[in-house]
C-alpha positions in Angstrom: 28.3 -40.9 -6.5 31.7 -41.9 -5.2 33.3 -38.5 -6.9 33.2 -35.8 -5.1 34.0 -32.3 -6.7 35.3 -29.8 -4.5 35.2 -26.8 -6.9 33.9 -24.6 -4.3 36.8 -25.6 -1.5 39.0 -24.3 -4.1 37.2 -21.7 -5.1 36.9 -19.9 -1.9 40.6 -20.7 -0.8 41.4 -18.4 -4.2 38.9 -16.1 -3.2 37.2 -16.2 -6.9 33.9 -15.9 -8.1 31.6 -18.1 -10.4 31.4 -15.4 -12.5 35.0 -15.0 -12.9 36.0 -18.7 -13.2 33.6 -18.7 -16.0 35.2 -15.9 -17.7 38.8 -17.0 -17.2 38.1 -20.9 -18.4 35.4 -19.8 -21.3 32.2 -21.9 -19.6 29.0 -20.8 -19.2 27.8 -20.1 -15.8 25.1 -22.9 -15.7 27.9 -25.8 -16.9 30.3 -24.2 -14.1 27.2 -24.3 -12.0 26.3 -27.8 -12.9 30.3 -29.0 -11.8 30.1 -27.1 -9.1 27.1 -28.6 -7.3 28.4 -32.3 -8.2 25.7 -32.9 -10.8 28.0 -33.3 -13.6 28.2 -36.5 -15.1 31.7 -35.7 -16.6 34.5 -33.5 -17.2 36.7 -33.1 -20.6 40.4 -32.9 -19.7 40.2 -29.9 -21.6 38.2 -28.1 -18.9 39.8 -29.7 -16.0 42.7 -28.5 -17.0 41.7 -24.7 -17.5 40.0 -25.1 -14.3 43.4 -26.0 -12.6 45.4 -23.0 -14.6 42.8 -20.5 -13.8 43.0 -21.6 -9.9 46.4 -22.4 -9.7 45.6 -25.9 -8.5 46.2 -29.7 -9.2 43.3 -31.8 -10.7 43.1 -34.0 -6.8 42.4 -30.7 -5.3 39.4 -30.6 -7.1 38.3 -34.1 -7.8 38.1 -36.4 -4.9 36.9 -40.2 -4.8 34.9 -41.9 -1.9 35.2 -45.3 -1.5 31.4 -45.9 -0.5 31.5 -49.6 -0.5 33.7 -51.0 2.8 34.5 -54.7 2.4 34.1 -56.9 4.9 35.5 -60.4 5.1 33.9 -63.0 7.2 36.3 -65.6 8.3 
């Protein structure tokens, strides 16, 4: 998948816990869990953005894309 979630990046630069997080934003520690590892198949704005208040950070510091596909032209 081209999106990359760096959850824990931010996690560890705020020096918080999954357990915490969860507390703060109101998720349950497996849906965290689930973001966290990049198995999530989406996000509600809703959570993103308690995500970003509870770690003090923008939405790109979290989300990231990957341009997989490099296009080449023959000529």
């Amino acid at each position: 998948m081209p999106i990359i979630v760096n959850l824990d990046v931010m996690m560890a630069k705020r020096k918080i816990s999954l357990n915490e997080l969860s507390e703060r934003v109101d998720l349950t520690l497996s849906n965290l869990s689930i973001l966290k590892t990049g198995k999530a198949k989406a996000i509600r704005f809703s959570t993103l953005e308690s995500i970003c208040k509870a770690l003090d950070c923008q939405p790109g510091d979290i989300l990231e894309y990957i341009n997989t596909k490099s296009k080449k032209t023959n000529v």
